[in-house]
C-alpha positions as CSV (number, residue, x, y, z in Angstrom):
1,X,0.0,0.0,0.0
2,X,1.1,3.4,-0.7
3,X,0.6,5.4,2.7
4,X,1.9,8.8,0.8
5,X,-1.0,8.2,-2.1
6,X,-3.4,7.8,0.8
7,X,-3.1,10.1,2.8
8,X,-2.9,12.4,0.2
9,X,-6.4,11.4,-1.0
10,X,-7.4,11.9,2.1
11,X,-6.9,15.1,1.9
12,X,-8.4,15.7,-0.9
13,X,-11.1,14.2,0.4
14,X,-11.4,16.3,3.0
15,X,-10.9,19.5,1.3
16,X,-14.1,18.1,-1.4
17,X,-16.4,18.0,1.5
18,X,-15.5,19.3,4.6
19,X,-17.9,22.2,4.3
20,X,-20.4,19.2,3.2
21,X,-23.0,19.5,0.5
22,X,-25.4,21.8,-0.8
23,X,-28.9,18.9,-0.1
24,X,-30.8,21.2,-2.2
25,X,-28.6,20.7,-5.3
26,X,-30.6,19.6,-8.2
27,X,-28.3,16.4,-8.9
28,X,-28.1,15.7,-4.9
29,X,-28.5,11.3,-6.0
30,X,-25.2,12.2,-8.3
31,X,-23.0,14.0,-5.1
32,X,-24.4,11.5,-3.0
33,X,-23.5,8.5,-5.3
34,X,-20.2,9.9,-5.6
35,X,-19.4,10.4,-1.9
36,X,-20.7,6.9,-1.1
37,X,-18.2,5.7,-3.8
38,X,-15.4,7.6,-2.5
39,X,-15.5,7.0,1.5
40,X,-15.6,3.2,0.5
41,X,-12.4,3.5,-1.6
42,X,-10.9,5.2,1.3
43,X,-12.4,3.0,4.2
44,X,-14.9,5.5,5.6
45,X,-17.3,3.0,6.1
46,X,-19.8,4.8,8.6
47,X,-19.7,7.7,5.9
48,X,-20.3,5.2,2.8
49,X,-23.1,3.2,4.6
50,X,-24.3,6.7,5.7
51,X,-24.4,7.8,1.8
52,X,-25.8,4.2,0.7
53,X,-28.6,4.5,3.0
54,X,-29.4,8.2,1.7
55,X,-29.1,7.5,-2.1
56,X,-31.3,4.2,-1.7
57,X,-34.1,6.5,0.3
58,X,-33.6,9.5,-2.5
59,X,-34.6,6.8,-5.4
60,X,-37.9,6.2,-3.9
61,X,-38.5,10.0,-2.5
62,X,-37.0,13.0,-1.1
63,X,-34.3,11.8,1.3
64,X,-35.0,12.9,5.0
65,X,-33.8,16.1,6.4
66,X,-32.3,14.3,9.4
67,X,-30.4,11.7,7.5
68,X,-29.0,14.5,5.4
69,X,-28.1,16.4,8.6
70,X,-26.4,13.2,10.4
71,X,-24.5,12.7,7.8
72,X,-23.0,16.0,7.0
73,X,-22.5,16.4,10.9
74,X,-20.4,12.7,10.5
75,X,-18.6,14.1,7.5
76,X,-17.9,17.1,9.1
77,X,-16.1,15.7,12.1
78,X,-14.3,12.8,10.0
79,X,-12.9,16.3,7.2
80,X,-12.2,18.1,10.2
81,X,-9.8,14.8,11.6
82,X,-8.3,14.4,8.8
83,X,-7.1,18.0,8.0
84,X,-6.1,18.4,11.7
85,X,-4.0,15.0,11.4
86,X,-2.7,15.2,7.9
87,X,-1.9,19.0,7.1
88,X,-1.0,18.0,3.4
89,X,-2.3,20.1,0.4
């Protein structure tokens, strides 16, 4: 494994979402599919099963408010971790 490669998509990560997203964007199932996609490839499993659960609920309806909230509040905390541990840019 390439530690140097991952940390440094970490930080990219981070620096995509750490202000979250915009739940009101019109291709919200799109940012959502991508974010699920992206914390599994990096191991942020609470975060992907978070995004899973969110994109399965936004095919039938509107997702919920909460779920939206509990997930950005995750992602939030988990950007804010990584920045604070791996000051790369």
């Amino acid at each position: 494994m390439n530690v140097t490669l991952y940390q440094k998509l970490l930080v990219k990560f981070a620096n995509q979402y750490q202000r979250g997203f915009d739940a009101h964007q019109s291709d919200l199932q799109s940012v959502i599919h991508t974010l699920k996609g992206s914390a599994a490839n990096l191991g942020l499993t609470e975060i992907a099963k978070q995004a899973a659960a969110i994109e399965l609920a936004s095919k039938e309806a509107a997702p919920e408010l909460a779920q939206l909230q509990a997930m950005t509040r995750q992602l939030a905390i988990i950007c804010s971790d990584i920045k604070r541990r791996l000051p790369l840019d």
